[in-house]
LOROVO-238818 format. One record per atom (N, C-alpha, C): x, y, z. Coordinates in steps of 0.001 Angstrom, whole numbers, plus 500000, padded with zeros to 6 digits. Example, Ala and Ser with C-alpha at 12.3 -4.5 7.8 and 13.67 -1.06 7.14 Angstrom:
2
513190494310507800
512300495500507800
513200496700507800
512850497750507080
513670498940507140
512900500030507870
This chain:
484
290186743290418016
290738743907416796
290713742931415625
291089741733415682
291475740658414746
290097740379414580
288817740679415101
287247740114414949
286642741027414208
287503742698414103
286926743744413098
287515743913412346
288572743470412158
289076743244410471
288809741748409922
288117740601410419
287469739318409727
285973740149408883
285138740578410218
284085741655409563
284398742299408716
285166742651408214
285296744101407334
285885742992406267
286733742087406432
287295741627404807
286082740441404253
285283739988405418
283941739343404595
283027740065404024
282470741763404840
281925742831403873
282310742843402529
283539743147402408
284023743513401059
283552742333399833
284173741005400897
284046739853399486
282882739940399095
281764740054400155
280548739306400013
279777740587398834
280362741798398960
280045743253398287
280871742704396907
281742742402396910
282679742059395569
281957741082394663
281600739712395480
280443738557394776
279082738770394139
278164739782395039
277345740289394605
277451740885393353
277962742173393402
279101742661392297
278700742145391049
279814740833391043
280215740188390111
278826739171389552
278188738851390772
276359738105389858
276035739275389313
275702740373389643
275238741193389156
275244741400387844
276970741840387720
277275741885386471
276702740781385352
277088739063385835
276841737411384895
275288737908384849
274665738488385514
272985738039385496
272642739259384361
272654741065384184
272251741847383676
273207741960382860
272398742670381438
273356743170379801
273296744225379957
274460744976379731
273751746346379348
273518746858377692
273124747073377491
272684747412376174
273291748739375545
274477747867374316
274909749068374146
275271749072372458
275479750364371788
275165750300370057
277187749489369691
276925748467369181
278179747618368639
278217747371367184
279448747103366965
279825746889365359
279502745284365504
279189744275364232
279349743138364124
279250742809363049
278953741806362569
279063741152361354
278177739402361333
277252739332360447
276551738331360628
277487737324360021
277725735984361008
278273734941360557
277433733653360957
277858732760360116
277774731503360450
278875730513360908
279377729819361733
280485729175362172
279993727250362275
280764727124361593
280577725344361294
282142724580361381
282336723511362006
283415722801361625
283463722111360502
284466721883359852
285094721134358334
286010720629358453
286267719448357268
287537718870357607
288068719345356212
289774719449356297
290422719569355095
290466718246354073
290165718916352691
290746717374351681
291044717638350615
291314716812349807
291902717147348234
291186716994347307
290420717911346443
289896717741345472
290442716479344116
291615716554343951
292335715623343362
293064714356344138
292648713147343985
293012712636344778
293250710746344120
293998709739344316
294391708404343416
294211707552344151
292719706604344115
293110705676345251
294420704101344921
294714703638346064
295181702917345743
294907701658346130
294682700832345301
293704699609345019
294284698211345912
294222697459346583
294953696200346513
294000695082346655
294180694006345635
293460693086345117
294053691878346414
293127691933347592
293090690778348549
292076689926347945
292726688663348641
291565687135347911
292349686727346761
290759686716346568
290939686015344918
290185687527344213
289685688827345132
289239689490344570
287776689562343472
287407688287343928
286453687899343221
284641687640344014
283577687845343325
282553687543344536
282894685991344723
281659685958346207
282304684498346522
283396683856347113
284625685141346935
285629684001347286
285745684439349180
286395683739349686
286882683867351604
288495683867351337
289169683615350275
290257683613350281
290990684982351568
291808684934351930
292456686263352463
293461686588352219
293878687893352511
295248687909351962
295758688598353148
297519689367353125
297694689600354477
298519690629354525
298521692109354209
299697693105353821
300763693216354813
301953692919354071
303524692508354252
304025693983354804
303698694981354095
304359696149354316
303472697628353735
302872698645354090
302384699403353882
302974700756354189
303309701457353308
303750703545353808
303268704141354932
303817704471355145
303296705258356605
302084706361355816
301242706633356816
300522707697356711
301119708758356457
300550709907355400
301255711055355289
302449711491354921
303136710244353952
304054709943353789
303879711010352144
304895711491351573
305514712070350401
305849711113349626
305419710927348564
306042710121347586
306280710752345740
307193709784345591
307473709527343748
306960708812343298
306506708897341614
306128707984340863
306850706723341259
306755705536340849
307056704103341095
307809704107342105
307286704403343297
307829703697344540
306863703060345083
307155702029346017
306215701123346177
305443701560347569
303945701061347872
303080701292348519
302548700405349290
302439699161348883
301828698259349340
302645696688349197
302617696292350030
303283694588349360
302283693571350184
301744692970349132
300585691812349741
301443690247349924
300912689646350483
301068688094350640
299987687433350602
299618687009349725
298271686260349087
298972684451349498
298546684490350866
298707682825351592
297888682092351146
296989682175350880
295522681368350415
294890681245349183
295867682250348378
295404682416346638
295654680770346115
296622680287346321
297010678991345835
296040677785346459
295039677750346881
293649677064347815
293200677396346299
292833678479346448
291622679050345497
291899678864344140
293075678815343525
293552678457342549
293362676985342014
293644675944343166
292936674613343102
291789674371343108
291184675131343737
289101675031343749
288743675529342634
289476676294341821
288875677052340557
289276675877339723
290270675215339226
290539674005338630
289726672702339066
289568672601340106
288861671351340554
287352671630339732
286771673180340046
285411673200339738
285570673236337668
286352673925337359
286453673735335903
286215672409335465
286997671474336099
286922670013335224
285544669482335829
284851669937336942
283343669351337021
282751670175336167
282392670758336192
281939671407334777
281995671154333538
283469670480333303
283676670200332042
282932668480332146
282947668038332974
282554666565332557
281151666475333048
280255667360333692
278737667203333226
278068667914332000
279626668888330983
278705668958330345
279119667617329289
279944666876329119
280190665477328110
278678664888328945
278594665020329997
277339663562330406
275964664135329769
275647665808329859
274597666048329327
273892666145327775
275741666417327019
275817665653325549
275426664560324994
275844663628326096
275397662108326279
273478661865326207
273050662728326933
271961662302327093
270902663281326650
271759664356325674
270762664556324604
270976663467323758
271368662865322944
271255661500321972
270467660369322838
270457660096324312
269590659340324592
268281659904324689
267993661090325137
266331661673324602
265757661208323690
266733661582322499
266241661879321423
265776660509320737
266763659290320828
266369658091320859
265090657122321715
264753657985323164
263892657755323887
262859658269323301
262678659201323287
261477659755322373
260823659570321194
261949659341320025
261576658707318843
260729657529318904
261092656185320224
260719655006320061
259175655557320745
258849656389321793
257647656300321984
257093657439321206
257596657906320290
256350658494319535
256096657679318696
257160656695317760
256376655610316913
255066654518317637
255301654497319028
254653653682319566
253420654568319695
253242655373319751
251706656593320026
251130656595318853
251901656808317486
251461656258316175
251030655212316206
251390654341316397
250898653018315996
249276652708317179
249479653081318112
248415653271318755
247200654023318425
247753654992318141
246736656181316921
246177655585315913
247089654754314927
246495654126313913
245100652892314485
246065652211315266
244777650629315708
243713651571316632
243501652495316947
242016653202317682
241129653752316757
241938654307315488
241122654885314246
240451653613313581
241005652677313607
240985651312312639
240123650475313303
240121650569314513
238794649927315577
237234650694315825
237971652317315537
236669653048315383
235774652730314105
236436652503312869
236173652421311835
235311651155311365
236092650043312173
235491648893311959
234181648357312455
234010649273313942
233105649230314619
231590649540314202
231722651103313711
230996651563313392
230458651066311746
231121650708311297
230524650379309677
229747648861309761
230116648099311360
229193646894310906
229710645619310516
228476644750310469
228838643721310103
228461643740308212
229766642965308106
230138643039306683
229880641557305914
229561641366304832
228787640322304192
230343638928303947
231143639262303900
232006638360304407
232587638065305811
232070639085306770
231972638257307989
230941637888308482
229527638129308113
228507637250308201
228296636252307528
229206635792306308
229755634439306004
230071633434306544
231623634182307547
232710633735307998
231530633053309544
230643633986309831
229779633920311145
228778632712311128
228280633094309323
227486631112309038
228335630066309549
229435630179308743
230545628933308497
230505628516310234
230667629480311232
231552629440312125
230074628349313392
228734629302312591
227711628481313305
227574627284313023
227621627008311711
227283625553311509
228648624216311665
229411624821311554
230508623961312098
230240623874313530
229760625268314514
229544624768315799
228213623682315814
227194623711314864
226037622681315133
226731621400314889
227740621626314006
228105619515313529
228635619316314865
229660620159315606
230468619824316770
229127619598317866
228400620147317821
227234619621318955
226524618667319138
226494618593317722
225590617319317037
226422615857317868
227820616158316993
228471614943317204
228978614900318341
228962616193319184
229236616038320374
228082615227321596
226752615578320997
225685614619322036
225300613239321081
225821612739320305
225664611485319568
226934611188320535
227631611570320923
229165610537321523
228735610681322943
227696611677323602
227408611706324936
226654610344324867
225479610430324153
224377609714324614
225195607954324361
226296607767323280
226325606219323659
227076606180324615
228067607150325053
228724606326326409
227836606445327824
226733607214327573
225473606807328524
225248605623328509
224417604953327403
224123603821327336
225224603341328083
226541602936327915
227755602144327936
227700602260329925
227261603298330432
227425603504331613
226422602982332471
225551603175331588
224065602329332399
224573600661331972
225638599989331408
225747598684331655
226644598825332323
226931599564333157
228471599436333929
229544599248332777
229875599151331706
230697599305331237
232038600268331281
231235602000331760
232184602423331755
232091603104333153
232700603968333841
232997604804335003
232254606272334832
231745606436335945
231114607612336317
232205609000335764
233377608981335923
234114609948335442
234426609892334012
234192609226333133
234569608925331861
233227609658331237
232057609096331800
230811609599331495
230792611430331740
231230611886332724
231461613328332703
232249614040331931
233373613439331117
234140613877330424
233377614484328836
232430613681328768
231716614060327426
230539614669327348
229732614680329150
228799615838329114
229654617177329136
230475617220329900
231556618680329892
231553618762328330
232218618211327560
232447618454326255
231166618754325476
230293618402325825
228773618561325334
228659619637325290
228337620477326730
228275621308327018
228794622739326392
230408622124326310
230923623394326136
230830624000324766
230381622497323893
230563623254322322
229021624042322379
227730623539323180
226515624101323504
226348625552323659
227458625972324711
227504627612324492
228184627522323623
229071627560323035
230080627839322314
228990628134321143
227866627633320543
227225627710319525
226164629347319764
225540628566321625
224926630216321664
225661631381321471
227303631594321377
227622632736321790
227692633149320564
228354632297319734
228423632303317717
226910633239317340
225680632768318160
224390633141317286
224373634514317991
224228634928319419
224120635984319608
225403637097319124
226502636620319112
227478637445318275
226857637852316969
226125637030316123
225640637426314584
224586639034314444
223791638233315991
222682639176316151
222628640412316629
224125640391317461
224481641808317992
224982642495316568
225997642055316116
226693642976314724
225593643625314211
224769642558313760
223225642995312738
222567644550313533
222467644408315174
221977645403315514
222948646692315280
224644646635314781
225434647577315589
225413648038316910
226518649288316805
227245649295318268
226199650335318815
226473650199320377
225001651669320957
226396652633320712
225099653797321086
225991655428321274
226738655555321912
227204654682323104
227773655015324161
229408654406323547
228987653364322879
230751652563322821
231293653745321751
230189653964320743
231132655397319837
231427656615320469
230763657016321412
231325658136322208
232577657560322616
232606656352323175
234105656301324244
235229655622322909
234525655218321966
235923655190320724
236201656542319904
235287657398319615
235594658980319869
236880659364320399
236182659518322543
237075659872323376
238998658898323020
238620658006322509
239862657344322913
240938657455321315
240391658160320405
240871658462319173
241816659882319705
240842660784320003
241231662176320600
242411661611321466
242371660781322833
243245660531323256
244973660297322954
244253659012321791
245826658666321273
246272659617320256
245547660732319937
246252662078318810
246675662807319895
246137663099321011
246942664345321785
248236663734322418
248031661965322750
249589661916323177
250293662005321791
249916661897320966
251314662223319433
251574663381319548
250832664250319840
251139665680319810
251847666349321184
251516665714322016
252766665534323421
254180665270323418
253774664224322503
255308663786322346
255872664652321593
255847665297320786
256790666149319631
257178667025320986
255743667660321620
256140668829322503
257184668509323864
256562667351324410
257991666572325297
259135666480324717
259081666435323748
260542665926322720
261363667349322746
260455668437322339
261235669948322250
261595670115323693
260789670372324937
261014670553326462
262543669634326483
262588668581326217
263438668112327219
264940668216326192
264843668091325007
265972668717324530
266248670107324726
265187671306324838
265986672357325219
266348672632326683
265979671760327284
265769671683329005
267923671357328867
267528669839327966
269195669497328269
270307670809327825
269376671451326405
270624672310325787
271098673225327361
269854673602327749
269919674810328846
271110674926329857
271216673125330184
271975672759330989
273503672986330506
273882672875329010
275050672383328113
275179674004328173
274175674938328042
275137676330327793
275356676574329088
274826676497330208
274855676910331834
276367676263331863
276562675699331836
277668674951332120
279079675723331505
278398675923330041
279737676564329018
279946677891329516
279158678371330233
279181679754330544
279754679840332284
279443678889332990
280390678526334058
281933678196333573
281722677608332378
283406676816332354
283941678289331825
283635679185331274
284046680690330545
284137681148331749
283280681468332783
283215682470333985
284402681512334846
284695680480334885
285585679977335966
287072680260335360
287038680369333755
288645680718333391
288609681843333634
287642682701333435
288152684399333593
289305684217334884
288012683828335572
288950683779337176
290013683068337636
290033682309336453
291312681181336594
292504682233336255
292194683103335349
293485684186334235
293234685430335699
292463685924336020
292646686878337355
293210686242338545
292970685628338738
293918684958339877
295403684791339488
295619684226338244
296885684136337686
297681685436338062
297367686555337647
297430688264337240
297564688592338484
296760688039339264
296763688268341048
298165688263341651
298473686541341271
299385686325342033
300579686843341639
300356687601340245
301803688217339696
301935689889340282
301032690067340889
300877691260341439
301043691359342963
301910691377343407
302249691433345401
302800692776345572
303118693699344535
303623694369344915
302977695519344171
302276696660345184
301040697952344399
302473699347344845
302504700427343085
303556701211342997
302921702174342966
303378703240343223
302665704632342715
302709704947341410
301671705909340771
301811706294339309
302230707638339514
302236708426340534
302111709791340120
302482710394341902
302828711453342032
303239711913343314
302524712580344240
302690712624345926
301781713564346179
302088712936348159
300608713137348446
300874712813349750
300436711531350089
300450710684350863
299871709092350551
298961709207352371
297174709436352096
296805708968353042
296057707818353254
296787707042354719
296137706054354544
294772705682355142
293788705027354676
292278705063354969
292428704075356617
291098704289356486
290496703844358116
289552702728357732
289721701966358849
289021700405358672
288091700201360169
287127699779360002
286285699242360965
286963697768361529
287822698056362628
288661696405363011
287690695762364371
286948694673363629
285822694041364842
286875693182365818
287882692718365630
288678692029366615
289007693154367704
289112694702367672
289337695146368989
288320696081368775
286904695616368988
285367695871369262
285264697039368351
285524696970367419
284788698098366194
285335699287366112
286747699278366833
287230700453366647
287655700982365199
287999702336364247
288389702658363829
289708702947363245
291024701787362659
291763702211362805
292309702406361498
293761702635361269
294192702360359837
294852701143359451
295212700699358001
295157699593357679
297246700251357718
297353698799358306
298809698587358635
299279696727358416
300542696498358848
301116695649358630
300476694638359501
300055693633358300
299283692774359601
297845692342359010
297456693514358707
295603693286358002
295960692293357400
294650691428357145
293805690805356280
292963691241355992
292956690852354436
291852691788353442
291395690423352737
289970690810352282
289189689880351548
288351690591350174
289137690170348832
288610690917347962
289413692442347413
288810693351346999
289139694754346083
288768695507347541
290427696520347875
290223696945349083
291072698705348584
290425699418348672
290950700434348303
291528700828349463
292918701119350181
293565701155351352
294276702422351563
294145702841350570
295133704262350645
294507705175349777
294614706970349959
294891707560348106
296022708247348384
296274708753347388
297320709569346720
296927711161346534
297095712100347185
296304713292347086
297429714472346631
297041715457345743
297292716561345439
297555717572346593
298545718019346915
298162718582347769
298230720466347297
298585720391346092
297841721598345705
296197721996345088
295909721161346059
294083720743345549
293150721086346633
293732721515347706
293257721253348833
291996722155349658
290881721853349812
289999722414349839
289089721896351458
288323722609351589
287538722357353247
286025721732352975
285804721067353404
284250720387353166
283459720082354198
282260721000354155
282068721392355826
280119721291355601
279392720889356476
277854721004355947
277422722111356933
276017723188356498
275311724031356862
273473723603357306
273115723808358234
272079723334358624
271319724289357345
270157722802357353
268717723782356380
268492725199356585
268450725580357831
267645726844358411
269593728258357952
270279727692358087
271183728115357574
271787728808356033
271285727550354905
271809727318354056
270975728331353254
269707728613353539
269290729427352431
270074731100352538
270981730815353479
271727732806353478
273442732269353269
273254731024352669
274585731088352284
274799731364350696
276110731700350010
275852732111348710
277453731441348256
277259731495347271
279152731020346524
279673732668346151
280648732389346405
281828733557346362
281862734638348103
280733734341348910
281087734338350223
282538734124350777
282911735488351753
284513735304352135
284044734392353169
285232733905353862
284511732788354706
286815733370355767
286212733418357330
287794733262357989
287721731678358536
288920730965358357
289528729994358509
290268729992359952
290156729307360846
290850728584362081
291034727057362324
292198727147362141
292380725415362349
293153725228363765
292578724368364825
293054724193365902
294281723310365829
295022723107364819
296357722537364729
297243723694365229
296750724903364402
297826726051364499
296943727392364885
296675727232366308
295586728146366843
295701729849366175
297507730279366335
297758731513366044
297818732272364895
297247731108364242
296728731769362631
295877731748362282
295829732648361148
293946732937360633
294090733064358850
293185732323358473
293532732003357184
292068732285356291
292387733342355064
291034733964354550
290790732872353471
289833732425353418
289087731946351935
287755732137351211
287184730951350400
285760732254350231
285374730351349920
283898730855349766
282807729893349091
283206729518347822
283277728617347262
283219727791345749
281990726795345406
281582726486346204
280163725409345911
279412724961347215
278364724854346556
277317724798347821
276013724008347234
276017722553347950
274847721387347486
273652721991347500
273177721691346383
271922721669345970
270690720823346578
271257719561347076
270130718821347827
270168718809349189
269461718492349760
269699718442351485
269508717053351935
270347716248352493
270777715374353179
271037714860354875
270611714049355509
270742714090357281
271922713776357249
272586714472357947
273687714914358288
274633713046358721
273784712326358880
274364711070359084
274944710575357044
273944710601356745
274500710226354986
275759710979354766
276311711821355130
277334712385354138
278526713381355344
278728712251356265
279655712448357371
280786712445356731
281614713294357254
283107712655356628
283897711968357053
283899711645358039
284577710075358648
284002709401358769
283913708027359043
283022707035359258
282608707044360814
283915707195361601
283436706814363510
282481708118363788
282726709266362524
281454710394363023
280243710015362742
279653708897362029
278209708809361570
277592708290362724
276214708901363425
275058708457363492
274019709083363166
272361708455363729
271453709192362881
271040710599363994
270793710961363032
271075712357363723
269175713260363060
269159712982362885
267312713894361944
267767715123361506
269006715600361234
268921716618360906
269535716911359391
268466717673358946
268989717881357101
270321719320357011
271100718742356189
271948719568355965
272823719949354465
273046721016354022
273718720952352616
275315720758352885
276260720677351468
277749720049351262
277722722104351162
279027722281351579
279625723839351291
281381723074351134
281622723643349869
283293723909349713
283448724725350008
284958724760350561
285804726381350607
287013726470350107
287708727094349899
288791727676349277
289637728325349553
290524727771349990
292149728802350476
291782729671349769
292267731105350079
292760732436349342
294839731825349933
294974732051350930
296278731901351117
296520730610351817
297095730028350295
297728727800351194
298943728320352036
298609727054352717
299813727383353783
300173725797353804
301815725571353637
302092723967353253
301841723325354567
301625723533355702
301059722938356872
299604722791356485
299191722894356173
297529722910356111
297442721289355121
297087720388355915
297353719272355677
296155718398355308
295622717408354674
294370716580354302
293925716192355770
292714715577356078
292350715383357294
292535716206358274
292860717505358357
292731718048359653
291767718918359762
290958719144360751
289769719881361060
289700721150361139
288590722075360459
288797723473360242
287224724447360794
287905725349361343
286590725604361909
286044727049360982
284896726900360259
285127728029359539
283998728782359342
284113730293359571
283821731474360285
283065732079358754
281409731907358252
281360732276357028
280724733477357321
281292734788356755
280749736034356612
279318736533355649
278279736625356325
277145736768355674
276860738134354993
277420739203355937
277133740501355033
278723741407356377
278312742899355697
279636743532356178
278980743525357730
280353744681358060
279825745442359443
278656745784359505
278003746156360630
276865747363360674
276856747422362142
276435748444362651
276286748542363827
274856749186364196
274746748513365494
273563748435366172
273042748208367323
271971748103368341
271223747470369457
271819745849369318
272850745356369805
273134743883370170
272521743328371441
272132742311371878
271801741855372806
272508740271372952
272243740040373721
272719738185373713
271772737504373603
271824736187372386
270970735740372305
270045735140373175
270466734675374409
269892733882375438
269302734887376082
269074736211375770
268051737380376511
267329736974376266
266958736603374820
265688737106374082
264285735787374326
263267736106375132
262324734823374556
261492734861373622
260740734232372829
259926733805372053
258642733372372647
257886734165372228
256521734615372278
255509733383371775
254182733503371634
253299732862370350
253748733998369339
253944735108368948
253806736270367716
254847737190367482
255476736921368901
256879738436368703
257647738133370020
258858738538369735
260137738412371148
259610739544372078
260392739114372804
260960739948374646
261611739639375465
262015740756376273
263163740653377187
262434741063378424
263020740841379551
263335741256380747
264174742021381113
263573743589381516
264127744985381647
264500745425382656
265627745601383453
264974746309384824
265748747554384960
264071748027385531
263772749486385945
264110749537387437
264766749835387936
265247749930389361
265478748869390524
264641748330390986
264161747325391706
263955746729391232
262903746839390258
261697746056389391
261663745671387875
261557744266387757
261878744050386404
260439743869385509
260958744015384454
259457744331383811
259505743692382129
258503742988381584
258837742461380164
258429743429379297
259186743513378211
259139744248377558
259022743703375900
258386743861374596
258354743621373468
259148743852373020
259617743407372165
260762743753371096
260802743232369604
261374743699368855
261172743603367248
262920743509366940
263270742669366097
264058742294365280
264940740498364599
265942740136364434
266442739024364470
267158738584364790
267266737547364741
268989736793365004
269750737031364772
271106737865364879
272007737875363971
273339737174363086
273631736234364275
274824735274364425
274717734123365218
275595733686365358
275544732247366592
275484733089368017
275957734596368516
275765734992369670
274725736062370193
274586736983368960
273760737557369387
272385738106368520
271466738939369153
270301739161368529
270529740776368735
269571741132366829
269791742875366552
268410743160367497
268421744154367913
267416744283368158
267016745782367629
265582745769366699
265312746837365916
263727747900366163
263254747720367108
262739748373367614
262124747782369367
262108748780370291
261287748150371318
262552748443372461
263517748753372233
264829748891373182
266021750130373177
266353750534373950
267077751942373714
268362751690374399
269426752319373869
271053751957374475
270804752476375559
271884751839376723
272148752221378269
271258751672379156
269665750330378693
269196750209379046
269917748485379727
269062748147381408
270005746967381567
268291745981381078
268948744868380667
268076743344380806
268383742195381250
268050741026381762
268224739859381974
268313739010380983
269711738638381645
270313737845380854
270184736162380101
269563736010381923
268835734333381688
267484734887381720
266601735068381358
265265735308381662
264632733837381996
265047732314381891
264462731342381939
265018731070383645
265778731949384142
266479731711385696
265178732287386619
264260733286386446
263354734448386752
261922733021387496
């Protein structure tokens, strides 16, 4: 008995399971109301919105200074005009404050040294351009002399100079030849006797060189020595003309240095008077009221996580850490794929679900919709959401019809955009349908036997496909056709 009722309650299940594939595997095809949508997530934010600034460092490029926030608002916090937001402790501004003074007075005293040594240029230069002149002059004055010859008072001066050398020769071998004699009596020494052929001798050339000197002038100079007193005229004019131009180079070389400097010693007070301003500033107030959110920071000390800036950070430089948001401003900012965006329109109703507050449903419509298309990595709205992703996408605003004071900045909205009204029709599920090379089809079945069939129409939504000719209500199809 207990072995024919195990039989009979496994019949049933195993009749019940079947059943139930049956049902997951075949559609039946039947005429439904719907409505073409598009469904995208968005996050909420404020069109109006104040950041709030705090000047860590020295706030300046260049600097490593850090600074270290004392006390910061809680996230999401409500505030009044002048209440306070931020309180910094700038530990290291007073470092930087000394390095900005230390570097001012170097500055200030290379530019006295480079003052200095424009007046020594200028004195350096003067003395060798008179000296290039004067060089200029004695090469013109040697060219000149050269070439014009021998002149009838120095072929005078050239007689005089010969015949005074003949008396010196004369009387120079009249004094050889008697202390010869004197030597051939032994009278005098073999070295005494050499003393006056040497002297013989020397006035001997001394006379040839007098005559061939006369005879060269008479011929003048060859072509070659006036070419190279030419070349060497040209020479000593282009260094005169160097020098003026060295003279300009290196005085404006020095000025260059004297304004670089003045314009460092100007750029180092700015920062000397901002730092000042800095340190009078520890404490950042509100101007105006609203909700205070605070931003998110990439913190590499606990491996790149995402967090918010709290008590404790160090900041380096102009750190915008917070804003200040309207919260009657508050709007959804959500992107639409390319293949999407061309059936979206502005003034589109659009239904609102925010998984904060599942049991409500909140109507708004379209207000703006980007003009350019962008990969969806450029224009993420959080930062820990960016990677690259290849896919182009446009910016869509939306617009409360009904605010609801829970509906808060940063929280995520999933939103339901209505493309056209009702209509009703042949629905199918999208995952029926395959794609052809030229036209869709489904998988039909006729009794036993399943059979493909053509079909004509489009997509309609994220779930299902119209189907507009090729299919008749009450008919069943397969559901996975890629399971087959």
């Amino acid at each position: 008995m207990f072995n024919i009722i195990f039989i009979l309650i496994s019949i049933i299940f195993a009749s019940e399971k079947k059943h139930n594939e049956y049902n997951d595997t075949f559609y039946l095809i039947e005429s439904k109301e719907v409505q073409r949508t598009i469904i995208e997530r968005g996050v909420i934010i404020c069109k109006e919105s104040v950041p709030v600034k705090v000047m860590g460092g020295a706030g300046l490029e260049g600097e490593r200074a850090l600074s270290q926030i004392k006390y910061i608002i809680p996230h999401n916090s409500i505030i009044e005009p002048n209440q306070i937001l931020v309180t910094v402790d700038d530990h290291n501004m007073k470092d930087v404050l000394k390095k900005t003074l230390l570097t001012i007075q170097t500055y200030e005293v290379k530019t006295k040294s480079y003052k200095a040594d424009a007046d020594f240029i200028k004195y350096e230069e003067k003395l060798k351009a008179e000296q290039d002149k004067e060089i200029l002059s004695y090469k013109i004055y040697e060219k000149e002399v050269k070439i014009k010859g021998l002149t009838e008072s120095e072929r005078r001066l050239l007689d005089i100079d010969i015949e005074l050398a003949k008396i010196d020769l004369e009387q120079s071998e009249q004094d050889y030849e008697r202390q010869k004699k004197l030597y051939e009596k032994n009278y005098i020494s073999q070295a005494t006797l050499d003393s006056y052929e040497r002297k013989y001798r020397i006035r001997k050339v001394k006379l040839n060189e007098l005559i061939i000197k006369k005879d060269v002038k008479k011929q003048g100079i060859p072509k070659e020595e006036i070419i190279e007193l030419t070349e060497s005229v040209k020479h000593a004019k282009a260094n005169v003309e160097r020098g003026q131009d060295r003279l300009n180079r290196r005085v404006g070389e020095n000025n260059n240095k004297i304004s670089s400097n003045q314009l460092n010693i100007t750029r180092e007070n700015y920062k000397l008077e901002h730092i000042k301003r800095l340190l009078q500033k520890a404490n950042v107030y509100s101007n105006c009221k609203g909700i205070v959110l605070v931003k998110r920071f990439q913190d590499w000390r606990k491996g790149g996580d995402w967090v918010r800036y709290r008590t404790g950070c160090d900041m380096s430089g102009s750190v915008v850490v917070a804003d200040i948001v309207n919260p009657d401003s508050i709007v959804i900012e959500l992107q639409v794929s390319e293949l999407d965006a061309k059936n979206v329109k502005v003034g589109m109703p659009v239904r609102i679900h925010l998984p904060s507050y599942p049991d409500r449903m909140f109507l708004g419509k379209i207000t703006k919709l980007g003009g350019i298309g962008r990969d969806r990595y450029d224009i993420a709205l959080n930062q820990e959401d960016k990677a690259l992703t290849g896919v182009t996408v446009f910016n869509v605003t939306v617009e409360f019809d009904n605010i609801d004071a829970r509906c808060c900045p940063g929280m995520s909205a999933v939103v339901e955009i209505i493309l056209d009204k009702s209509n009703r029709g042949l629905i199918i599920p999208r995952s029926a349908v395959c794609r052809g090379k030229h036209r869709f089809y489904v998988f039909v079945k006729y009794g036993d036997d399943i059979e493909r069939v053509n079909i004509e129409g489009i997509y309609y939504n994220e779930q299902y496909f119209l189907v507009v000719k090729g299919l008749e209500e009450g008919v069943l199809i397969h559901k996975y056709p890629n399971m087959l």
